[in-house]
N, C-alpha and C positions, 0 to 999 in steps of 0.2 A: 495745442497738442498735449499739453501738460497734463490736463482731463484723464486722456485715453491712458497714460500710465501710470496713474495713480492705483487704477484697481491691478493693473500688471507689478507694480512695485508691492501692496500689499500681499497680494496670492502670494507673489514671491518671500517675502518676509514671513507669511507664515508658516509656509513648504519648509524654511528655515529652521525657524522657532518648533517646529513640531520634528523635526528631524535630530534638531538638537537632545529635545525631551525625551524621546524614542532611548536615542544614544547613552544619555546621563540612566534610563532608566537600569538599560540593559546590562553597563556596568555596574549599578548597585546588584543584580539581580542575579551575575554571572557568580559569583561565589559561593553564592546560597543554591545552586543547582546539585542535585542529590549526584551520589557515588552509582560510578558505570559499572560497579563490579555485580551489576545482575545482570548486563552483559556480557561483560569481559568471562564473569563464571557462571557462563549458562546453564543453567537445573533444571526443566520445567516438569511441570508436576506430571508422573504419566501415569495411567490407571494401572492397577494391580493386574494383571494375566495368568489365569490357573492354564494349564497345559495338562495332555495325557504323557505319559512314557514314551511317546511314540511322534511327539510333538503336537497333537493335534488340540487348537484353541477351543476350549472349553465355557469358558468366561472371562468377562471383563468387567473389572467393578472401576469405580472414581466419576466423577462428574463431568470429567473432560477426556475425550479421546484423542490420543496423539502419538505420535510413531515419529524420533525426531530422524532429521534426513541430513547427509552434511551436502555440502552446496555440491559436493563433485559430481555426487550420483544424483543432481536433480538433469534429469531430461533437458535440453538446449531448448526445444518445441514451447515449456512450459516457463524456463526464463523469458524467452524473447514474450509470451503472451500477455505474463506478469508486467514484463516493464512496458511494452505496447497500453494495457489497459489503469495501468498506476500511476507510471514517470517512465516516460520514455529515454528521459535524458540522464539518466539516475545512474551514470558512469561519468557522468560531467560536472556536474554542480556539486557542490559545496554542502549540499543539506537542504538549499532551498536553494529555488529555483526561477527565478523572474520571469523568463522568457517562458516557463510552463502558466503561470500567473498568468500571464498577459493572456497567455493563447485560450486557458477556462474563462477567461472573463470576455475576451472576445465571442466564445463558441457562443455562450452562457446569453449575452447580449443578444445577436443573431435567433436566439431561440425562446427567446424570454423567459427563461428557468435558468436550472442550478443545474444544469446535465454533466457539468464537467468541476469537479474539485481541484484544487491548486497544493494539497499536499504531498509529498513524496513522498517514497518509499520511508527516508531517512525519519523524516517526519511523524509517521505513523508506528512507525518503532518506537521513538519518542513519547507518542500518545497511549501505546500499547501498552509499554511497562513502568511506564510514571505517571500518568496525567488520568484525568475523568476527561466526559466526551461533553462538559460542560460547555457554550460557546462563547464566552467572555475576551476580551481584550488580554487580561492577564496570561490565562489558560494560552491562547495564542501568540504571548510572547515566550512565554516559556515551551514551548512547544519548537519552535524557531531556535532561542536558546541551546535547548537540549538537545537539537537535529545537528547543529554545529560543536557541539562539544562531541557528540558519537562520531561526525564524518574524522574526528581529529585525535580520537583514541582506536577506533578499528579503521579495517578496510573496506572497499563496498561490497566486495563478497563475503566478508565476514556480515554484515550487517543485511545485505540481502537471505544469508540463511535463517538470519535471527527472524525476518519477518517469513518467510517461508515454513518455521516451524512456529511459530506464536500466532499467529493471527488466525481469528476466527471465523469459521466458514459453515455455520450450519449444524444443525444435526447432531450436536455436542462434538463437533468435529475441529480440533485446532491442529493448524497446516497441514498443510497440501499433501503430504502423504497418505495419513487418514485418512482426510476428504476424499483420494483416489478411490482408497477401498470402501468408503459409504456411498458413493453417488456408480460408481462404476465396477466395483466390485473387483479389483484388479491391482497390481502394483503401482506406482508411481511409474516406476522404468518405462512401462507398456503402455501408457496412455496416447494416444493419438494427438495430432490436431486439433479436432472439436473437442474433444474432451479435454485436453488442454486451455481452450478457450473458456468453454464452458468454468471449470474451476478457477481461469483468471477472474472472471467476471464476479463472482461472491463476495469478494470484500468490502466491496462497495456497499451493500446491502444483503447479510447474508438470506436474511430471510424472504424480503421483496424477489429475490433472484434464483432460491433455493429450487434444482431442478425436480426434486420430490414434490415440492407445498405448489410452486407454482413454475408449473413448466414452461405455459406460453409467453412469459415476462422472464424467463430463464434462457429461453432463445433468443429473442430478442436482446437480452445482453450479452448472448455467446455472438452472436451475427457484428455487434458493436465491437465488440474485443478482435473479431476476426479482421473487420474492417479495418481497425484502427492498424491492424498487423501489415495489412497490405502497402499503409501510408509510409508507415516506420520504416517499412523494406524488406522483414521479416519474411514473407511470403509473398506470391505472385497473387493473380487474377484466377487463373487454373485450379491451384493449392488452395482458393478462398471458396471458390464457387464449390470443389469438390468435399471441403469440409461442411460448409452451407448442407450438402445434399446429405 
């Protein structure tokens, strides 16, 4: 019988050994992780806005469009779609998240693709204002790293704003407010259900999903985002089907 745990004694030895390595890494690598204060003193660049007398929007110059929102006045409809279609769990965990891990690599398996990513919200904040989308070992410890050092200097609704107005969606469009008013022409406040959805769904891929460039791979990810809604608890069966139509 001795045979049979020899390769059970190695696996195990090296799940060890690689665990260990991991850990020694991550300590060398924690100190040298950059300053949160592009967080903590949020700027982001917003385009210049000529106006008449009378208020009315005349122009917009800068390269990126952005209207920043604080978390209070984002819509409920639009939190619950975001975390629905990003990290469902992203009032729970730490930064990272295993049990979301599991469940994209299980989906992922079942479907023989990449349909579901294992980053969190915290995560992508992380990649957003420090990192390249390069896909390396390093990049991905530090990426980990950095999720865990943000979840331990803000809050999750501080750090869920910061991905709400940063992250890019299209159209020269950064967060969610903007994008209301390019894809829907409307406030944030007023957006519906599907339109909710719809804007969850673009981070992912803004351009593959962008409901301008391509609409019917645009619904198709609004329908996923709604479905996912329905799992999470967010919405019934009635509220899915009636936003669907």
């Amino acid at each position: 019988m001795r045979w049979v745990l020899y390769p059970i004694v190695a696996v195990f030895s090296l799940a060890i050994l690689g665990l260990a390595t991991l850990a020694a890494i991550s300590l060398f690598a924690w100190p040298n992780l950059p300053s949160l204060e592009s967080l903590t003193d949020y700027r982001p660049r917003v385009p210049l806005r000529v106006f008449t007398s009378d208020g009315y929007l005349l122009g917009e110059f800068g390269e990126e469009r952005r209207s920043v929102v604080r978390i209070a006045d984002v819509p409920p409809v639009l939190k619950q779609a975001i975390l629905a279609a990003e990290d469902e769990r992203f009032y729970e965990h730490p930064g990272i998240d295993p049990l979301g891990i599991a469940r994209a690599a299980l989906a992922n398996l079942s479907t023989g693709g990449r349909g579901q990513g294992a980053s969190t919200i915290t995560m992508q904040v992380a990649r957003n204002f420090f990192l390249t989308r390069e896909k390396t070992f390093n990049r991905k410890l530090y990426e980990i790293l950095l999720a865990l050092k943000i979840e331990r200097s803000l809050s999750k609704d501080e750090i869920l704003e910061l991905y709400i107005n940063q992250i890019y969606l299209g159209q020269r469009s950064y967060g969610f407010a903007v994008a209301a008013k390019t894809y829907f022409g409307k406030p944030l406040a007023e957006i519906n259900l599907a339109e909710a959805a719809m804007l969850a769904g673009l981070p992912k891929a803004p351009s593959a999903f962008n409901p301008i460039v391509n609409p019917a791979r645009a619904t198709l990810r609004q329908r996923y985002v709604l479905r996912r809604m329905v799992e999470a608890g967010y919405i019934d069966e009635p509220a899915y089907r009636d936003a669907v139509a």
